[in-house]
C-alpha positions in Angstrom: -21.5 2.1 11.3 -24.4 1.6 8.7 -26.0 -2.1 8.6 -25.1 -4.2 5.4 -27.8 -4.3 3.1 -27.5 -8.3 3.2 -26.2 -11.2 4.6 -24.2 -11.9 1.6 -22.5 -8.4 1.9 -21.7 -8.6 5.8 -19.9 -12.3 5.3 -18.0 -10.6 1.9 -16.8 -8.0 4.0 -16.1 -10.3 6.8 -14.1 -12.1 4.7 -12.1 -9.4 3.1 -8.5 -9.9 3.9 -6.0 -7.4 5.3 -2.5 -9.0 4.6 -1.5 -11.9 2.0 -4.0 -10.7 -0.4 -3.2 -12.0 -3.8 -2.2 -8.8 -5.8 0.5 -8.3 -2.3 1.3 -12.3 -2.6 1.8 -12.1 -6.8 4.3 -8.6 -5.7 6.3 -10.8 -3.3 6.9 -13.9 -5.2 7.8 -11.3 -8.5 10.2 -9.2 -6.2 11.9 -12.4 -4.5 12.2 -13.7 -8.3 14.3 -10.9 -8.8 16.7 -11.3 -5.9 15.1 -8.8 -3.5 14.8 -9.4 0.0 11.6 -8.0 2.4 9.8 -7.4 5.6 6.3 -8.2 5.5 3.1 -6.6 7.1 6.0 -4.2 9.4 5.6 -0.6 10.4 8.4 0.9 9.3 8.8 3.0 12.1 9.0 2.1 15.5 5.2 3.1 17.1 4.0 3.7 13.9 0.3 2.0 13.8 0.0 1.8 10.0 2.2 -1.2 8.5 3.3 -1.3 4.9 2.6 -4.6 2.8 6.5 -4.6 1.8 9.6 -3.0 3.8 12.9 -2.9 2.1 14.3 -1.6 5.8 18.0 -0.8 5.0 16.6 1.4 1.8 13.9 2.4 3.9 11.4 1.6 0.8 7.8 1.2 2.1 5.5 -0.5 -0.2 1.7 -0.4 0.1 -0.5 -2.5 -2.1 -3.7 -0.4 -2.1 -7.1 -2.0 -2.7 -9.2 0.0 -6.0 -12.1 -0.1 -3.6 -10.8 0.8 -0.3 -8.6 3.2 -1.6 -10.5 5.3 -4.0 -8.5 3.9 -7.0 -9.0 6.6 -9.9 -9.3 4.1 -12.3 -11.6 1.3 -11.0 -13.1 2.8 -7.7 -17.1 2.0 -7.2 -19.4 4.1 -6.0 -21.9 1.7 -3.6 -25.8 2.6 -3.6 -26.6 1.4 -0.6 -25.1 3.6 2.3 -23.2 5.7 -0.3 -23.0 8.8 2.0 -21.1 6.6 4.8 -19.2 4.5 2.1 -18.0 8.2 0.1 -16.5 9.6 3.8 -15.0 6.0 4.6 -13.3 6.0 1.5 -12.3 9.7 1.9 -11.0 9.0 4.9 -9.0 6.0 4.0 -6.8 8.3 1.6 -6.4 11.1 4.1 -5.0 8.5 6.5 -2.9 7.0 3.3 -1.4 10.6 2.3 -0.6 11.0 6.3 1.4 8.2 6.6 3.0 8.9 3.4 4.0 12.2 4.6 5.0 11.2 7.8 7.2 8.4 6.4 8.5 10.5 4.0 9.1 13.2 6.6 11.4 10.3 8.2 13.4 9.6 5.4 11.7 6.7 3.9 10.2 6.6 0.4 7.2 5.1 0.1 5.7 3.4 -3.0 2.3 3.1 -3.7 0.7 -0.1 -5.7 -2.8 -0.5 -7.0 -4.1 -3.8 -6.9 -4.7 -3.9 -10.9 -1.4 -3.1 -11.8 1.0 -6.1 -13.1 2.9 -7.5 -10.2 6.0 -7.9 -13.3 5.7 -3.6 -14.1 5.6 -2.5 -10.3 8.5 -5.2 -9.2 10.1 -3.5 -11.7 9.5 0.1 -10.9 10.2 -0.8 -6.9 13.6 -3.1 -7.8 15.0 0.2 -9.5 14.2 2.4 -6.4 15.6 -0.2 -4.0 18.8 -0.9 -5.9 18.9 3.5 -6.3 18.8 3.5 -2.5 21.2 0.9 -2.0 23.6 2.3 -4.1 24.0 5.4 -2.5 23.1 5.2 1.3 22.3 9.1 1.3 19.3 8.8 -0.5 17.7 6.2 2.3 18.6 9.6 5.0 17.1 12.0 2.8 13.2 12.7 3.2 11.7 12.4 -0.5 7.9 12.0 -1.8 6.2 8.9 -2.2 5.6 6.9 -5.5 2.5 6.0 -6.7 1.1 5.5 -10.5 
């Protein structure tokens, strides 16, 4: 692993939180708003070393909440200058390993649904209520495998 260029970029890394981040905490408190009930932080499969943000496990509805920097984010990805060959693979990586577990999850029957951390928590509650609700309503769709969601 390269050396951060400064001290001040090692402790903001450091610092960097995996779970309870505040687009993941803004989803929750919209989706809980709206009746919906959760898992947080679970791998939805047994053994499964990746863990969604948000499991809906009876609709088997993963929900990741993907950071715009660590996950290559189309719209407002950076490119760093300092260490940018290492940083372009690491980030390359991270969405290999993200379409993996999609597919694998997928392959298992769940659907999994992909959130940028710029979108509004209000629009992607919304979009995830609808699939959850969908799933619930007919229990054959939660057995079949389908592709992820992610806009």
């Amino acid at each position: 692993m390269p050396r951060p260029k400064s001290a001040q970029t090692s402790e903001r890394f450091r610092r960097q939180r995996q779970r309870d981040t505040a687009p993941e905490l803004d989803l929750r408190r919209v989706l809980l708003r709206r009746g919906l009930r959760y898992r947080v932080d679970r791998a939805p499969i047994f053994g499964m070393r990746s863990r969604a943000d948000i499991v809906f496990g009876p609709s088997r509805v993963a929900v990741f909440v993907d950071g715009c920097f660590w996950h290559g984010c189309p719209v407002h990805s950076t490119k760093p200058s300092h260490n940018a060959v290492w940083w372009h693979e690491k980030i390359a990586a991270n969405r290999r390993r993200d379409a993996r577990v999609s597919a694998a999850l997928a392959a298992e029957g769940w659907l999994v649904v992909r959130v940028w951390e710029h979108e509004d928590a209000e629009t992607a509650a919304g979009r995830i209520a609808e699939l959850v609700r969908q799933r619930r309503s007919c229990p054959e769709l939660a057995k079949e495998a389908g592709p992820s969601q992610h806009s």
